[in-house]
C-alpha positions, 0 to 999 in steps of 0.5 A, spaced: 193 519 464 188 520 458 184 514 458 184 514 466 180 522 466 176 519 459 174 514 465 173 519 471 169 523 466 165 518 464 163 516 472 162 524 472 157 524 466 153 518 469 153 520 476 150 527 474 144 524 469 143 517 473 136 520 476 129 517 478 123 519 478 119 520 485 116 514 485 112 515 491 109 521 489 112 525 495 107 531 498 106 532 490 101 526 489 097 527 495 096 534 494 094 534 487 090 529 488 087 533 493 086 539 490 082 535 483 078 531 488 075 538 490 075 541 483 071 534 480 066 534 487 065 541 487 064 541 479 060 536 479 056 539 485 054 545 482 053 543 475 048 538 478 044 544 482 044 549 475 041 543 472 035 543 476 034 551 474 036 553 481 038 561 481 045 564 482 045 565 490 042 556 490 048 555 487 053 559 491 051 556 496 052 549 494 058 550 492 060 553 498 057 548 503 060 543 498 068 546 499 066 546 507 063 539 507 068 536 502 075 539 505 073 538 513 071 530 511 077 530 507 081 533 513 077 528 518 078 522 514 085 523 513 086 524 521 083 518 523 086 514 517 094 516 519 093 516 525 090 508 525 096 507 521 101 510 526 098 508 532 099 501 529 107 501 526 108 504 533 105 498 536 109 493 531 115 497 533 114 496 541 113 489 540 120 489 536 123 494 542 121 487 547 124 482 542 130 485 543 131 486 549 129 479 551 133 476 546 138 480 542 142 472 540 136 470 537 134 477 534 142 478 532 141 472 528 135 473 525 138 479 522 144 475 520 139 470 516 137 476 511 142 478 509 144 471 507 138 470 504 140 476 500 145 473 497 150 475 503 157 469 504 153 467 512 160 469 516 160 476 514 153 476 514 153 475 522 159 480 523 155 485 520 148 483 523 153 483 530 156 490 528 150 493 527 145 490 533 151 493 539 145 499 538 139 498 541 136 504 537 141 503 531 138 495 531 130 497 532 131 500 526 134 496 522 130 491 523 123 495 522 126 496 515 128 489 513 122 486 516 116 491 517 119 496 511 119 502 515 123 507 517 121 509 525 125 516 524 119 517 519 113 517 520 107 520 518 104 525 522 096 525 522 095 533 523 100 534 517 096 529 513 090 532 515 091 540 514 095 538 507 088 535 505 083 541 507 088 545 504 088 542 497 082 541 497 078 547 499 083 549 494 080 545 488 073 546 490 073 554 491 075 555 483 069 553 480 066 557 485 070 563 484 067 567 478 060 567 481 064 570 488 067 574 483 060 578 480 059 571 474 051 570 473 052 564 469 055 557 470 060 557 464 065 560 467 064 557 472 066 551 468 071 553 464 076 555 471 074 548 473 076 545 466 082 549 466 083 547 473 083 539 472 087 539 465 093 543 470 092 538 476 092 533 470 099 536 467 102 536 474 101 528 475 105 527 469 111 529 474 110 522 478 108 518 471 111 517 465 105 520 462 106 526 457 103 533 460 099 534 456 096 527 455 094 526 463 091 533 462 087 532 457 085 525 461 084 529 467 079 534 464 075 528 460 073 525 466 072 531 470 067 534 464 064 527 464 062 528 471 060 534 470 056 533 464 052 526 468 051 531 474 048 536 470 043 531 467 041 528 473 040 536 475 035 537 469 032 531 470 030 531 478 029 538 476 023 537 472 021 530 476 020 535 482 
């Protein structure tokens, strides 16, 4: 009796920590990516107009038009992306709809053929092929997944896509523009909100890496500091040019 609950109490504890990472991101990667997409752009944006020695109203406006711009390109790129894409799984399905209705044998045994392949004895893989192909629905989808690696019951929604990615980045972009909407007259806060920003957005990647917070934090502010201190250049050298 003892070494059988030794046993369960083990299954218990590996069931408990057996965990994975989110490995495709989730809504996570998209919205962080997102938000720091608007964060560098803006930044970089708003750094290069102070570095022509443009005045605080210049700059407001340009950060400003830049969130506008930026977020609805986003939103427009996003749209038109997901929905190319599921207009093309959804055409796929239709074809794969057509071959089962004209020739379910063929499709059944098909079927059968992967699952042999995978390792399956070629009896019990027919059966099972035979059991899961009496429905329709229950046959499509299976097949979309072992052949086209979809799942038909989720698929991406193009108006979903394209407001989380307005969102996310009018989100990024309106931090370095906040200081100056809140009375700043000067480009370092401006900055110091955006640096802060990028290292959160950074640590908060780490949750789909194997990265430590802090080392995607300080990677993220180093590229975004970058970008924003080549801009800033440019900015002082076209500045005096014109």
């Amino acid at each position: 009796m003892a070494i059988i609950d030794t046993e369960a109490s083990l299954h218990e504890a590996h069931r408990d920590n057996h965990t994975h990472r989110d490995v495709n991101g989730g809504w996570l990667r998209p919205a962080v990516f997102g938000a720091m997409d608007g964060l560098v752009s803006n930044l970089a944006l708003m750094t290069g107009v102070a570095g022509g020695s443009a005045g605080r109203e210049a700059i407001v406006v340009a950060g400003l038009a830049g969130l506008a711009a930026g977020a609805f390109s986003m939103a427009a790129g996003e749209y038109t992306s997901v929905a190319a894409q599921r207009e093309l799984v959804e055409a796929e399905l239709d074809v794969e709809r057509r071959e089962l209705r004209k020739h379910p044998k063929d499709e059944e045994k098909e079927l059968a053929a992967l699952y042999a392949a995978r390792g399956v004895e070629p009896g019990l893989a027919y059966e099972v092929a035979r059991q899961l192909s009496r429905d329709p629905e229950q046959a499509l989808e299976i097949h979309a997944r072992e052949e086209l690696g979809i799942d038909p019951g989720d698929l991406p929604s193009p108006a979903v896509a394209a407001a989380s990615s307005f969102g996310s980045f009018a989100l990024g972009a309106l931090l370095p523009v906040l200081p100056y909407l809140l009375g700043a007259s000067a480009l370092w806060p401006a900055v110091l909100v955006a640096l802060v920003g990028l290292f959160g957005c950074g640590a908060v990647v780490a949750r789909v890496t194997a990265r430590t917070w802090w080392f995607s934090g300080l990677r993220q502010l180093a590229l975004g500091g970058a970008a924003a201190g080549v801009t800033y250049a440019l900015g002082s050298l076209f500045g005096a040019a014109v």
